[in-house]
Structures are given as structure tokens and as C-alpha cells.
NULUM-756067 format. One line per field, with one value per residue: x, y, z of N, C-alpha, C in turn; residue number from 1. Coordinates in Angstrom, 2 decimals. Each point is the difference from the previous one (the first is absolute). Layout:
n_xx <- (X  ...);
n_yy <- (Y  ...);
n_zz <- (Z  ...);
ca_xx <- (X  ...);
ca_yy <- (Y  ...);
ca_zz <- (Z  ...);
c_xx <- (X  ...);
c_yy <- (Y  ...);
c_zz <- (Z  ...);
i <- (NUM  ...);
This chain:
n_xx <- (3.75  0.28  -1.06  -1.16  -0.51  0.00  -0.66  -0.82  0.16  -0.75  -1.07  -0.54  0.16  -0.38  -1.02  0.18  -0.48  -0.98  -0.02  0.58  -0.77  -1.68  0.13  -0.26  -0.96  -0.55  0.34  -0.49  1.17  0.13  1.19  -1.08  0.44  0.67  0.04  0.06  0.86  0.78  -0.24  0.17  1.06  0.41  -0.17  0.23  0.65  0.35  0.32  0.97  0.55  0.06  0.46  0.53  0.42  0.14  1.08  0.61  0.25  0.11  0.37  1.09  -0.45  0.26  0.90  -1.11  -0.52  0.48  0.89  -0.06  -1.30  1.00  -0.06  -0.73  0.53  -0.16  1.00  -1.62  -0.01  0.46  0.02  0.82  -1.42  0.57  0.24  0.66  0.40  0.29  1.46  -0.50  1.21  0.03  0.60  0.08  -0.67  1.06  0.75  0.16  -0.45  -1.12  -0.58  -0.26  -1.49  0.00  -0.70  0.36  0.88  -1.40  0.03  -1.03  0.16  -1.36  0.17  -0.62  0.24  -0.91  1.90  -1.04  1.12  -0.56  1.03  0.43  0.43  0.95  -1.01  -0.08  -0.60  0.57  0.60  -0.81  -0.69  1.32  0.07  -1.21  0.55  0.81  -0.23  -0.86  0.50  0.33  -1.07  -0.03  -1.18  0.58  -0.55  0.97  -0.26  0.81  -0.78  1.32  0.23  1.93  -0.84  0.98  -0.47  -1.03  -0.37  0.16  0.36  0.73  -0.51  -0.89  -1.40  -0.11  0.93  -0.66  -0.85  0.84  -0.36  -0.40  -0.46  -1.43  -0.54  -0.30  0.93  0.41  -0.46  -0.19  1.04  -0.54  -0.84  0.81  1.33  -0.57  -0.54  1.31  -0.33  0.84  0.41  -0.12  -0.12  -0.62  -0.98  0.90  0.23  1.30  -0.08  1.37  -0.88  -0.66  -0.57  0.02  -1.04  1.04  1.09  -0.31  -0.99  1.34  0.75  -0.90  0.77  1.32  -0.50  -0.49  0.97  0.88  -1.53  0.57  0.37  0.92  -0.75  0.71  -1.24  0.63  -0.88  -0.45  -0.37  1.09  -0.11  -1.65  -0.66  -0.62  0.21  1.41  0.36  -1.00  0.35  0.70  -0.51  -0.29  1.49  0.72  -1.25  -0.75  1.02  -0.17  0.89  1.27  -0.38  1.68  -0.22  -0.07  -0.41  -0.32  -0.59  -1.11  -0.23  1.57  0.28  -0.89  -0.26  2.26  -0.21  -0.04  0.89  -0.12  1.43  0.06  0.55  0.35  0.78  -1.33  -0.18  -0.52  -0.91  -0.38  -0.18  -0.49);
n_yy <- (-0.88  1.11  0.75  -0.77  0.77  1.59  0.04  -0.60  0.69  0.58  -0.81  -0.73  1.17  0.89  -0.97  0.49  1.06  0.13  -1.17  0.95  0.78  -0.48  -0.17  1.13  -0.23  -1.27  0.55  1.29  -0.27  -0.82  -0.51  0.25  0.56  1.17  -1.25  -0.26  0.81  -0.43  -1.40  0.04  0.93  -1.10  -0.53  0.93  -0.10  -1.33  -0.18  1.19  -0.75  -1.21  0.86  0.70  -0.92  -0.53  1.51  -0.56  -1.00  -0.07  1.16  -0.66  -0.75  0.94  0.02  0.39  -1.69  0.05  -0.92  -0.42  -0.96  -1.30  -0.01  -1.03  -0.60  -1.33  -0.46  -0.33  -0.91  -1.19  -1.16  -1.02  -0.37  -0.04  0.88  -1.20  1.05  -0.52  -0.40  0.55  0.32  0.25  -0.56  0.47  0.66  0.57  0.77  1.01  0.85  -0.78  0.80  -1.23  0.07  -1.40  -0.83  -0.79  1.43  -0.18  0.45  -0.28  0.87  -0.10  0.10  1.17  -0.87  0.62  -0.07  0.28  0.37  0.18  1.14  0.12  1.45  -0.09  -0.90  0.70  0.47  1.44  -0.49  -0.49  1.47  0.62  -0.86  -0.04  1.63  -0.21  -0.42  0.55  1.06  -1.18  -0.17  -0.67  -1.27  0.99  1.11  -0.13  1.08  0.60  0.70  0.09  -0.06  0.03  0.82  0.37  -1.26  -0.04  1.15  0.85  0.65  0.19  -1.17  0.43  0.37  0.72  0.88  -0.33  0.32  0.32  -0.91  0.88  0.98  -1.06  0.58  -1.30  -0.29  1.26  -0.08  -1.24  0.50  0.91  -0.61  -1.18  1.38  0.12  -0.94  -0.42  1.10  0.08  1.18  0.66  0.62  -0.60  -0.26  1.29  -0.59  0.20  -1.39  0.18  1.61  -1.07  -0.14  -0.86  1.44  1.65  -0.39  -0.07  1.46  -0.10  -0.64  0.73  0.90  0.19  0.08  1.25  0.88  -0.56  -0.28  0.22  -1.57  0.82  0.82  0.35  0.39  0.53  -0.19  -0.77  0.07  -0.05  0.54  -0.46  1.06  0.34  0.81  -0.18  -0.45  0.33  0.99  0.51  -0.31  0.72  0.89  -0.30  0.11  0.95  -0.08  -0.69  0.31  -0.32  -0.11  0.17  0.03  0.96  -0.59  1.27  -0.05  0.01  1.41  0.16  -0.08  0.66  1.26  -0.36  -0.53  -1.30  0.03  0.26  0.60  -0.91  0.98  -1.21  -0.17  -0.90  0.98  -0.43  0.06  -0.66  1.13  0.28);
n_zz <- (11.73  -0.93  1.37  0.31  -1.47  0.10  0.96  -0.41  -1.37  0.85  0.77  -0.78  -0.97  0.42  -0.45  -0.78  0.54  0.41  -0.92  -1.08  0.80  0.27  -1.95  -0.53  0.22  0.12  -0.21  0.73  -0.26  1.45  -1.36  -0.54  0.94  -0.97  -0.61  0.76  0.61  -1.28  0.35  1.40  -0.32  -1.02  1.23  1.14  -1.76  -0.29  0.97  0.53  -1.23  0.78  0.63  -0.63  -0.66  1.39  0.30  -0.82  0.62  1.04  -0.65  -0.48  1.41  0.24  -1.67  -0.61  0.03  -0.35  0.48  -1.06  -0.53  0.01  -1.03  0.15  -0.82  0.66  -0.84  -1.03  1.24  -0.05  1.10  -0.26  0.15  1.77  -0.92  0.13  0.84  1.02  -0.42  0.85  0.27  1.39  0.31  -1.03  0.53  -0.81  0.63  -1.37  1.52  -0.16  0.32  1.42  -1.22  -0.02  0.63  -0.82  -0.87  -0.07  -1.40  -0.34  -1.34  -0.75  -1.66  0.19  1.01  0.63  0.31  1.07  0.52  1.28  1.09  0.85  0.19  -0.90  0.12  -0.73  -0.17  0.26  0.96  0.45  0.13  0.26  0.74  0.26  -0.05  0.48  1.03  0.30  0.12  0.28  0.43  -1.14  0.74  0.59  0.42  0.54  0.53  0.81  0.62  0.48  1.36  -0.53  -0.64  1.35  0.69  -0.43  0.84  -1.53  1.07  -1.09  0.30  -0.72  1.13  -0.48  0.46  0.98  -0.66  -0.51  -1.06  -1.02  1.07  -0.69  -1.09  -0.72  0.23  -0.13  -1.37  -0.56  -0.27  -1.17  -1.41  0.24  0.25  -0.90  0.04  0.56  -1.00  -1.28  0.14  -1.16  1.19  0.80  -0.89  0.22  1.36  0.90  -0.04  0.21  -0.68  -0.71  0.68  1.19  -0.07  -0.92  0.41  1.76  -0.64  0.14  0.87  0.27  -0.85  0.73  1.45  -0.04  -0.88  1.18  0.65  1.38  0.09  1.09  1.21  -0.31  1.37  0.42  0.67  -0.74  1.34  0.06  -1.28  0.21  -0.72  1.26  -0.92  -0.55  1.18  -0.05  -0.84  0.76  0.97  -1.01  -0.89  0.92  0.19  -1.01  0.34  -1.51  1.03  -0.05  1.75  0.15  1.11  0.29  1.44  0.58  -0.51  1.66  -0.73  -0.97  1.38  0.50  -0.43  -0.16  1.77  -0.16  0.37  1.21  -0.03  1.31  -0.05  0.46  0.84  -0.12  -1.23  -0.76  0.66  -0.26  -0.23  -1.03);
ca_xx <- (0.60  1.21  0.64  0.41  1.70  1.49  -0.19  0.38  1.50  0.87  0.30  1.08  1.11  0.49  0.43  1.48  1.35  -0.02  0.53  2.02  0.50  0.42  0.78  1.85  -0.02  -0.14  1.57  1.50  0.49  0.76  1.32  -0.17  -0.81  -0.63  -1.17  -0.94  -0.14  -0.60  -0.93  -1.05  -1.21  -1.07  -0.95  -0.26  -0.77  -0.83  -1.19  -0.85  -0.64  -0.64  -1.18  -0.81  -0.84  -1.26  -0.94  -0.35  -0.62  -1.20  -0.52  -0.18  -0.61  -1.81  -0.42  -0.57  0.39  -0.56  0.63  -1.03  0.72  0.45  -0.77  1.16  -0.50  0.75  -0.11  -0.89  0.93  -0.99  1.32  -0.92  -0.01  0.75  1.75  0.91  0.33  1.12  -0.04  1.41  0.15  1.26  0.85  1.24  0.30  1.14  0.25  1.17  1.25  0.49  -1.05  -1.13  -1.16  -1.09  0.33  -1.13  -1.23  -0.47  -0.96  -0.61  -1.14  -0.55  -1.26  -0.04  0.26  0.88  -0.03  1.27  0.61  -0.15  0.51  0.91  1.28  1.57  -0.82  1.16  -1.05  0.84  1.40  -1.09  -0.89  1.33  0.36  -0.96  -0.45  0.87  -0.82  -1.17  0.66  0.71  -0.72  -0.72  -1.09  -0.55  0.67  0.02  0.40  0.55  -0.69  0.36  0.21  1.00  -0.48  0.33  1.07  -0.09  -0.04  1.25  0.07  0.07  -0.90  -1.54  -0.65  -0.28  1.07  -0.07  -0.90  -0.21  0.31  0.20  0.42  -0.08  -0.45  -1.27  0.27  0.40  -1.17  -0.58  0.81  -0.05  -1.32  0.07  0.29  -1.18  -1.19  0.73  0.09  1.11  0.08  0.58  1.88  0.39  0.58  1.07  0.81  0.99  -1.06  0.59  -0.46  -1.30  -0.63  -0.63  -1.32  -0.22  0.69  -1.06  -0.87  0.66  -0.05  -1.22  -0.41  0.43  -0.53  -1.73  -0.01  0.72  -0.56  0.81  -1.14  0.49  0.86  0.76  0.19  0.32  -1.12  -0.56  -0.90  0.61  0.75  -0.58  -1.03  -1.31  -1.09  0.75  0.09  -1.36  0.59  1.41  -0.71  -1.55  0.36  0.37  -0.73  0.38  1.46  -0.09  1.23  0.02  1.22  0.77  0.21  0.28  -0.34  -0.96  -0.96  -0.97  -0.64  0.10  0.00  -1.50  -0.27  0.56  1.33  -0.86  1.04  1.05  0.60  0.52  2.07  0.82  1.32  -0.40  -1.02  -1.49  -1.05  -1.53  -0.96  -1.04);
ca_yy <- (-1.28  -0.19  0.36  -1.55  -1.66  0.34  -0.15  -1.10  0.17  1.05  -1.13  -1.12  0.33  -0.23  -1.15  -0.84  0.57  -0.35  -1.53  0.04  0.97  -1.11  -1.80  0.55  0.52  -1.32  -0.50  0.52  -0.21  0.87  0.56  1.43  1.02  0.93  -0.23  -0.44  1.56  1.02  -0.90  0.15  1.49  0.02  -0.59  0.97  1.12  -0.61  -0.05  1.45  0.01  -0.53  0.45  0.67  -1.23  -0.53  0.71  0.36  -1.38  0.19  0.92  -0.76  -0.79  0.50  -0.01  -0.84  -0.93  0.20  -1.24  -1.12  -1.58  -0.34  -1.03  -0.92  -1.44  -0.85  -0.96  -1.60  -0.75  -1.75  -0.86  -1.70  -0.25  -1.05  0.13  0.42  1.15  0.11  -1.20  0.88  -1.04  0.41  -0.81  1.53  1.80  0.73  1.40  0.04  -0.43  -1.12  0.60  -0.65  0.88  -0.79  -1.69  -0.88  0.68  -0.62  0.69  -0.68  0.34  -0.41  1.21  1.23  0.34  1.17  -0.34  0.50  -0.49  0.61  -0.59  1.32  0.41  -0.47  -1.50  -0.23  -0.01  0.33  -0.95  -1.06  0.23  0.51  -1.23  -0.53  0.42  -0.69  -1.38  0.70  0.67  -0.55  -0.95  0.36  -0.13  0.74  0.95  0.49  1.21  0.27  0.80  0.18  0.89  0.68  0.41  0.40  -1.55  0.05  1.65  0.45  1.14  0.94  0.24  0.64  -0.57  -0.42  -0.75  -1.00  -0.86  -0.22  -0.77  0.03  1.30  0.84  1.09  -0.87  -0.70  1.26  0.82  -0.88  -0.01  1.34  -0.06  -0.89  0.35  1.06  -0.86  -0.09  1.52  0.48  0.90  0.21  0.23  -1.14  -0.86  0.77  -0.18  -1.41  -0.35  -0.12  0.89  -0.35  -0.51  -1.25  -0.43  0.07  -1.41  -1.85  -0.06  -0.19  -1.66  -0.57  0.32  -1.01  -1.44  -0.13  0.11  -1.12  -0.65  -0.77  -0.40  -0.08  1.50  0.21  1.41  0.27  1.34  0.48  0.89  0.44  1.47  0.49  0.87  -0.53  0.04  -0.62  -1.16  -0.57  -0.38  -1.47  -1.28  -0.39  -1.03  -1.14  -0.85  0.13  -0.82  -1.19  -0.15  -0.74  1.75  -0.18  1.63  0.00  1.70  0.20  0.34  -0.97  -0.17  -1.07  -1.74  -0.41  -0.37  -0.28  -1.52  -1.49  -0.69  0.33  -0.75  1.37  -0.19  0.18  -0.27  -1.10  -0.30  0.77  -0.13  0.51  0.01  -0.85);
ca_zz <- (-0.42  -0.22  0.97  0.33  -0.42  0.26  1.53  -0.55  -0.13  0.83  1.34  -0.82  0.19  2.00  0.33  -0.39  0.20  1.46  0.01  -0.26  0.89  0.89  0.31  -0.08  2.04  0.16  -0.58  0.45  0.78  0.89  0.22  -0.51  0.72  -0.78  -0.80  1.09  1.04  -1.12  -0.44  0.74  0.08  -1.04  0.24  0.60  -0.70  -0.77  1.36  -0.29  -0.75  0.53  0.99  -1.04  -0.81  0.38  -0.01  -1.66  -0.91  0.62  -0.35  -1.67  0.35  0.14  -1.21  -1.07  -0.58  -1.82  -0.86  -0.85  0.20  -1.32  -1.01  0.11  -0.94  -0.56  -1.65  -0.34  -0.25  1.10  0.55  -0.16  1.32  0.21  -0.67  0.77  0.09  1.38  1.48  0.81  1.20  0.37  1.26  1.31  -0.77  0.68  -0.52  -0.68  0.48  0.78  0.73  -0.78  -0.07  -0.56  -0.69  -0.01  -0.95  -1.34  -0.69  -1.35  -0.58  -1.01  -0.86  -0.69  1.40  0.64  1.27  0.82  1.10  1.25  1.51  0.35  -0.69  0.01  -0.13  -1.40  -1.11  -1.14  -0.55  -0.78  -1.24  -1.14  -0.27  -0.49  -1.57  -0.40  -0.54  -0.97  -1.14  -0.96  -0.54  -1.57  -0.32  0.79  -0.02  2.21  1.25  1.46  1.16  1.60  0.91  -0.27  -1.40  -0.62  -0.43  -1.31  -0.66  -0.12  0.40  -0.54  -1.50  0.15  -0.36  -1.39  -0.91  0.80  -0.49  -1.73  -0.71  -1.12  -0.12  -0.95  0.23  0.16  1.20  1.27  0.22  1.21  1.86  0.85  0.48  1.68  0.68  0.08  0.82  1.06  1.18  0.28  -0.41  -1.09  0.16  0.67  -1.31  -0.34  0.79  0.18  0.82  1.17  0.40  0.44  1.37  0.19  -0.36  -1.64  -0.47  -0.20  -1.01  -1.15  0.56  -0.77  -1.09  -0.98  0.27  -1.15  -1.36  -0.38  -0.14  1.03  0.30  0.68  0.25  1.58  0.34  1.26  0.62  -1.28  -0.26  1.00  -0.16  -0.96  0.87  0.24  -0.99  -0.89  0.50  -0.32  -1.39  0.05  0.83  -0.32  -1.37  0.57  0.21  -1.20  -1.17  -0.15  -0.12  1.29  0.76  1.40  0.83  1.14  -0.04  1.21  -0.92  0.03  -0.54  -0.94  0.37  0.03  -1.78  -0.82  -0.18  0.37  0.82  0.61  1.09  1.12  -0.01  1.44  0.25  -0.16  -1.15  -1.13  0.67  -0.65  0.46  -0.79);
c_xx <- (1.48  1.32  0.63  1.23  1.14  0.05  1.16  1.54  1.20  0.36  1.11  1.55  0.56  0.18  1.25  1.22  0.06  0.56  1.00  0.67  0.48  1.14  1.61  0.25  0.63  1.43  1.30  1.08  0.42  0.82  -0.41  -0.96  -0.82  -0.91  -1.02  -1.08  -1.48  -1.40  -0.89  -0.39  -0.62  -1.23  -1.00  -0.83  -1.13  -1.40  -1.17  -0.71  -1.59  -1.26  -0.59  -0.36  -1.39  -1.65  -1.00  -0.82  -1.59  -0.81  -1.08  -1.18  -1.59  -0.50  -1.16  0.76  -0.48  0.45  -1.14  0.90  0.81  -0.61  1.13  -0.42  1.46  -0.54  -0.15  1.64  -0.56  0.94  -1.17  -0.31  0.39  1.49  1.05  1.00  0.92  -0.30  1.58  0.43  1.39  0.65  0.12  -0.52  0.55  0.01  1.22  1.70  0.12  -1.27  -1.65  -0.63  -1.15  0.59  -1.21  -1.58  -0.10  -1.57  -0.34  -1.37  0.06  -0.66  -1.17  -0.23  0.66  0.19  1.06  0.60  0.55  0.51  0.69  0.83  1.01  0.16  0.86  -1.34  0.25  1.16  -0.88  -0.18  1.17  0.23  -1.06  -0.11  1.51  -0.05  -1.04  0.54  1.06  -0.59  -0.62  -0.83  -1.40  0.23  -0.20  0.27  0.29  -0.19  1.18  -0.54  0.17  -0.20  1.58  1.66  -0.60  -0.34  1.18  -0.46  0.47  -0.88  -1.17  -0.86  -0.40  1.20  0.58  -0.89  -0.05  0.66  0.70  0.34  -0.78  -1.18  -1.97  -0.23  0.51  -1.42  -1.10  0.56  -0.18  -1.60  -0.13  0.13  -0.61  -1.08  0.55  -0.17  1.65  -0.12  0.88  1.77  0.20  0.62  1.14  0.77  0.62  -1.02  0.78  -0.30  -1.43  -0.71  -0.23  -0.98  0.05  0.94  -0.97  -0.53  0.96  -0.24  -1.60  -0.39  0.84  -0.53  -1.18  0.66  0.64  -0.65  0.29  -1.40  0.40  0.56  0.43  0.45  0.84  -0.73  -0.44  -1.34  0.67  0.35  -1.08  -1.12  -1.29  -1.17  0.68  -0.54  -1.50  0.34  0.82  -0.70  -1.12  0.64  0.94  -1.02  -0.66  0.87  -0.01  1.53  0.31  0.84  0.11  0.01  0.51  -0.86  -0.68  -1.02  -1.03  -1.40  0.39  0.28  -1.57  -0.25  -0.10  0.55  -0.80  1.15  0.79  0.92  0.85  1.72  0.29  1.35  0.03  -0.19  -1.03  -1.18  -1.44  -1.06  -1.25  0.14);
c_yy <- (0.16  0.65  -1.49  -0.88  0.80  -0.31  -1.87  -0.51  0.81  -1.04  -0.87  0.77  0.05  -1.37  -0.65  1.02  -0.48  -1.46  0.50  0.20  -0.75  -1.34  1.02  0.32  -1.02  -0.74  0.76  -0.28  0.66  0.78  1.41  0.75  0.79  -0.24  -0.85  1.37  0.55  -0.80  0.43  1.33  -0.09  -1.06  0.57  1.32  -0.89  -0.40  1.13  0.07  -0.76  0.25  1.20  -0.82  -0.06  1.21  0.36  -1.13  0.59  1.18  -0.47  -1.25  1.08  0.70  -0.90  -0.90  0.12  -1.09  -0.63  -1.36  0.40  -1.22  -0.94  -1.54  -1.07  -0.44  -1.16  -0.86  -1.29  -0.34  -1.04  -0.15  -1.38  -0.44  0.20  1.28  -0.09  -1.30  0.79  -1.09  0.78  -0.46  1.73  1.28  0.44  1.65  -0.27  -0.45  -1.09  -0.51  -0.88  0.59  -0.98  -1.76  -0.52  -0.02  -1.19  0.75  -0.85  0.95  -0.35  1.15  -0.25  0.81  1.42  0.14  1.13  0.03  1.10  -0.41  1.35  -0.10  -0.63  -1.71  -0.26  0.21  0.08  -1.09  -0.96  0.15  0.13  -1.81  -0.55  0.69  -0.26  -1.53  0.34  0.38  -0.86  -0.97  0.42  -0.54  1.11  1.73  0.92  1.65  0.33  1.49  0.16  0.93  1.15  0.43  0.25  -1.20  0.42  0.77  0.26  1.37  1.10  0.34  0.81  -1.75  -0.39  -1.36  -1.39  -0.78  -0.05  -1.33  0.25  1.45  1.21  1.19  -0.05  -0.64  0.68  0.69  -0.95  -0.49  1.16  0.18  -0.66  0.35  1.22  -0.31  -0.35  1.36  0.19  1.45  -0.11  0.42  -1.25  -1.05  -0.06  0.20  -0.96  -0.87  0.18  0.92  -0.12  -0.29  -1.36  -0.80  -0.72  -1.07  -1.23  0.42  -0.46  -1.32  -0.55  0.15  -1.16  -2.05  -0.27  -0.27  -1.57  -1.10  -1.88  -0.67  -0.83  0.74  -0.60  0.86  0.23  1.57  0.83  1.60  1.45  1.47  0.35  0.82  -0.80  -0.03  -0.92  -1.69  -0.72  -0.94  -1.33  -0.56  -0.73  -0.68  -0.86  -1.17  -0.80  -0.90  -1.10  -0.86  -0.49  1.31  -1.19  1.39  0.12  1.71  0.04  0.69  -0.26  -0.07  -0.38  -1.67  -0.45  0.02  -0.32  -1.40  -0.60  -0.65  0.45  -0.80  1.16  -1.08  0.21  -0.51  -1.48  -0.68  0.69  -0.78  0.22  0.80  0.43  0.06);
c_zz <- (-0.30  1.22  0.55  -0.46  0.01  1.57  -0.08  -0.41  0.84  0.91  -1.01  0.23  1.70  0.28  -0.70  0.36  1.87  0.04  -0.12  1.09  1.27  -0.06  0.16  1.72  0.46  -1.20  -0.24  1.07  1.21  0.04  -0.93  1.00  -0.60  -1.08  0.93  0.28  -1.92  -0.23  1.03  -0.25  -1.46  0.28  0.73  -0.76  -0.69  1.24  -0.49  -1.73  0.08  0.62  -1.25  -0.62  0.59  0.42  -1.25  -0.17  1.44  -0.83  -1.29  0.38  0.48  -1.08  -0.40  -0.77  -1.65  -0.96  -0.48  0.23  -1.32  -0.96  -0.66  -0.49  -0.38  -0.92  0.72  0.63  0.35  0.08  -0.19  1.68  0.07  -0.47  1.70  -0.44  0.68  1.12  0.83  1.03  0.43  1.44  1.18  -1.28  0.81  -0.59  -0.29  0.90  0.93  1.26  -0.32  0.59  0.42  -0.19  -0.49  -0.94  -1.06  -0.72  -0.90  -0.27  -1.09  -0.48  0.47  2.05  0.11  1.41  0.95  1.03  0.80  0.72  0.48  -0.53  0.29  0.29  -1.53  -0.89  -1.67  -0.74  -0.43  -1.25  -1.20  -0.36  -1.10  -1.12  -0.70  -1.33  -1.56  -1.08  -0.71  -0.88  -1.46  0.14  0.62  -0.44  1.04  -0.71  0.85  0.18  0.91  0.63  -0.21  -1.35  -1.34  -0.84  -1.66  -1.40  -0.47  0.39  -0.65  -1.66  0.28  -0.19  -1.76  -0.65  0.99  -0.32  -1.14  -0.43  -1.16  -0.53  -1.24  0.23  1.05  1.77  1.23  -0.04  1.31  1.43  0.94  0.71  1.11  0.62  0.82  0.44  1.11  1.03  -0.31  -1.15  -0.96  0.44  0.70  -0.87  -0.58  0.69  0.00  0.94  1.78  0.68  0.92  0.91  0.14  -0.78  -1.28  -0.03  -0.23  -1.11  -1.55  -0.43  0.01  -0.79  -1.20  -0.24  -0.77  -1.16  -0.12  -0.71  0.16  0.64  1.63  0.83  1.74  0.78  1.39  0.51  -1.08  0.25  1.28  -0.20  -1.02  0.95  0.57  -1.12  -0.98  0.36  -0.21  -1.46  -0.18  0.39  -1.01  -1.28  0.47  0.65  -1.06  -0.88  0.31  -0.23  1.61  0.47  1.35  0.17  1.87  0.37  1.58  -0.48  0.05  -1.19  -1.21  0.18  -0.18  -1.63  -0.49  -0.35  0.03  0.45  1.01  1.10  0.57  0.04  1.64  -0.36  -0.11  -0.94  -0.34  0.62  -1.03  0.94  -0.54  -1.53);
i <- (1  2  3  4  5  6  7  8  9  10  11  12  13  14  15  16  17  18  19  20  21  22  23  24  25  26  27  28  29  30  31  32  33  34  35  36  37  38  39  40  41  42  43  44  45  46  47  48  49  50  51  52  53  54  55  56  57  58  59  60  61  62  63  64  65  66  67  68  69  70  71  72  73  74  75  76  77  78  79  80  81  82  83  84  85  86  87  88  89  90  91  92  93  94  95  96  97  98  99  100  101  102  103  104  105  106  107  108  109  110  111  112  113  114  115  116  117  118  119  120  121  122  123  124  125  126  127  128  129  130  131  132  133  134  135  136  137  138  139  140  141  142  143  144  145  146  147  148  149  150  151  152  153  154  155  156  157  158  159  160  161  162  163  164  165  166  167  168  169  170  171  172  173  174  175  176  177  178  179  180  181  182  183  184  185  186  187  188  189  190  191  192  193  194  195  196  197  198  199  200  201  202  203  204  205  206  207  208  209  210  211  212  213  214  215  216  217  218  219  220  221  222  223  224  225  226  227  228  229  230  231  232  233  234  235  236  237  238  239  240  241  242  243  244  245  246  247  248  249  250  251  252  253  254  255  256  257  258  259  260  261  262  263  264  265  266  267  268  269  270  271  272  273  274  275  276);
């Protein structure tokens, strides 16, 4: 196991040095030859790291699986059924620079509906969903959460899990963040890390961790079951079905769409489509 999550942290790291590498590739200029000539032979070494990466990760793949699920409980929450929640309406989604994604979107859900919305990629799913939790989160008769994609728009990355989740900081209350975290499957040093150190997995597990204690009767997920283990994911699927709270989500997820939603709509370039 613990060969795995350094296997783990070893890819993360390559992967962000292999992105630097590449955007400093991809934005050097012509008029510098020689830092051109120094980027490619550091891309060239980072390749060859690569290919050892992957001989390692196949090696590390005909290991015994030994991961346990993680244990996992949202706080008692209800939404009034039938409480309007969201009347969306949008003429044009656009991308930040200008770029339409989508016309003609209109959403209306009502408590305690859990709904989600499917289509291919780059259809604007996401810009939907940042708009709509937009909306949510400002609202006081309600109390929304936001899930992104991008874990990391609302992580402070240099804190430790613990102290990311702390409220009040006292002696009573780390002791019960740790026990969570610990039912999560995070190791006593993990807990003790910068979370920017962390993996995919152990982040989303932050972000659900913090959405339980919130006791948010409103979560809003973007691929909510996307960076969690095959044994992990039974779990999610079963206390999100479970919550007596209303969830906008988005996801390809056929077995948390079946579960989990009682609403779905598919996103074209057209609009939001019901399809059941």
C-alpha cells in the first residue's frame, strides 16, 4: 500500500513538471534560440523519465490490490420539497474570452431533486455548472457547496488537511477531523502534509469531507465520483442517494447517473434537453 501512494506521488510530481516544461516550450520565443535548443533537451529527459514512470506503474499494476473502501456519512440535512432552488436562464454561454459554448439554456429545479447534466466534452458543462454555483452560493435562504472540477479554485494548497478544515482550531475538534480523516484512508503523515502535495484522490476526499461537516443542504458537484477508487465509489454513490438535500451535478458516471439522479438533461449547443 504504501509502495502505491509513493508510486502515486511520484506520477503527480512528473506531471507537473512535464506541464512546466511543456507551457515554457510552448512560450519561448523565436528570437531565443538557446533557450529553445535547453527546453527541448529538458523535454527529451523528461520523455525518458516517462517511459520509467510507466515501466514502474505496469510493475506496481500486477501487485495485490489491498486498498479498503473508505467510510463515509453526511450530516441529517432536508430541503422543503418543492422549494424553488433555481430558475437559470441564459441567451449565450460564453467562455471567458468571448467564445460561445451554448444558447438558449433554461434550468428550473426544485428541492429536494437531484439533477444531472450530461453531453460531451467542451458542450460548456462546467461554465454552466461555475455560473449556477455562482448564483447558489450567494444566496442566505439556502446553504450551497461547490465540488469543481478544478479541486484546486478552492483548496488553500498550502495548508494541511487538518487545518483546512478546521473552524475553531481547538484541541476537541482536530481530534474529530483526524478521526474523518482517518475513515477517509488518510495516514497519519498524510494528514500532515501540505495538501498541494496530495493526490487527486486525497483532495476530492477533502472537499467531501468538508461538504459533510458543512452540513450544506445543497451540494454542487462537477464529476463528483471521478478521482475516487472502484471500491471508494460504491460509498459515494450510495450517501449521495441517501441525502436528503438537493445536488446539481455533472458527470459521465453511468452508474452514479442511474443511482443517484432523478433528473437528467443532456447539454448541446442547443440547450438542456430532458432526458428523463
Amino acid at each position: 500500500m504504501n509502495d502505491r501512494r509513493e508510486e502515486k506521488k511520484r506520477q503527480e510530481k512528473f506531471n507537473r513538471i512535464r506541464e512546466k516544461v511543456q507551457n515554457d516550450l510552448n512560450s519561448v520565443s523565436r528570437q531565443d534560440p538557446h533557450s529553445g535548443y535547453l527546453l527541448k533537451k529538458k523535454m527529451r529527459a523528461v520523455k525518458s523519465m516517462e517511459r520509467r514512470f510507466d515501466r514502474q506503474a505496469e510493475e506496481m499494476e500486477r501487485l495485490p490490490e489491498e486498498e479498503e473502501a473508505i467510510f463515509f456519512r453526511m450530516k441529517d440535512v432536508s430541503f422543503p420539497p418543492g422549494k424553488m432552488l433555481l430558475e437559470y436562464q441564459s441567451d449565450c454561454l460564453e467562455t471567458p474570452d468571448g467564445a460561445v459554448l451554448a444558447r438558449d439554456l433554461q434550468l428550473t429545479v426544485k428541492g429536494p431533486d437531484k439533477v444531472c447534466i450530461i453531453g460531451k466534452n467542451g458542450v460548456g458543462k462546467t461554465t454552466l455548472l461555475r455560473e449556477i454555483a455562482e448564483q447558489l452560493l450567494e444566496r442566505k435562504d439556502i446553504h450551497a457547496v461547490y465540488m469543481p472540477q478544478n479541486y484546486e479554485e478552492i483548496l488553500e494548497l498550502s495548508m494541511t488537511p487538518a487545518e483546512y478544515l478546521s473552524e475553531n482550531g481547538d484541541r476537541e475538534e482536530q481530534t474529530w477531523i483526524r478521526t474523518c480523516l482517518g475513515a477517509l484512508k488518510y495516514t497519519p503523515e498524510e494528514m500532515d502534509h501540505e495538501i498541494s502535495e496530495l493526490s487527486g484522490g486525497q483532495k476530492a476526499k477533502i472537499l467531501l469531507l468538508k461538504m459533510s461537516l458543512s452540513g450544506a443542504d445543497v451540494l454542487i458537484l462537477d464529476e463528483p465520483t471521478r478521482n475516487f477508487s472502484p471500491l471508494s465509489n460504491p460509498v459515494i454513490r450510495e450517501i449521495l442517494a441517501e441525502y436528503q438535500g438537493a445536488v446539481i451535478s455533472i458527470s459521465h458516471d453511468r452508474k452514479y447517473i442511474r443511482e443517484v439522479c432523478d433528473t437528467v438533461y443532456r447539454m448541446t449547443e442547443n440547450g438542456l434537453v430532458r432526458v428523463r
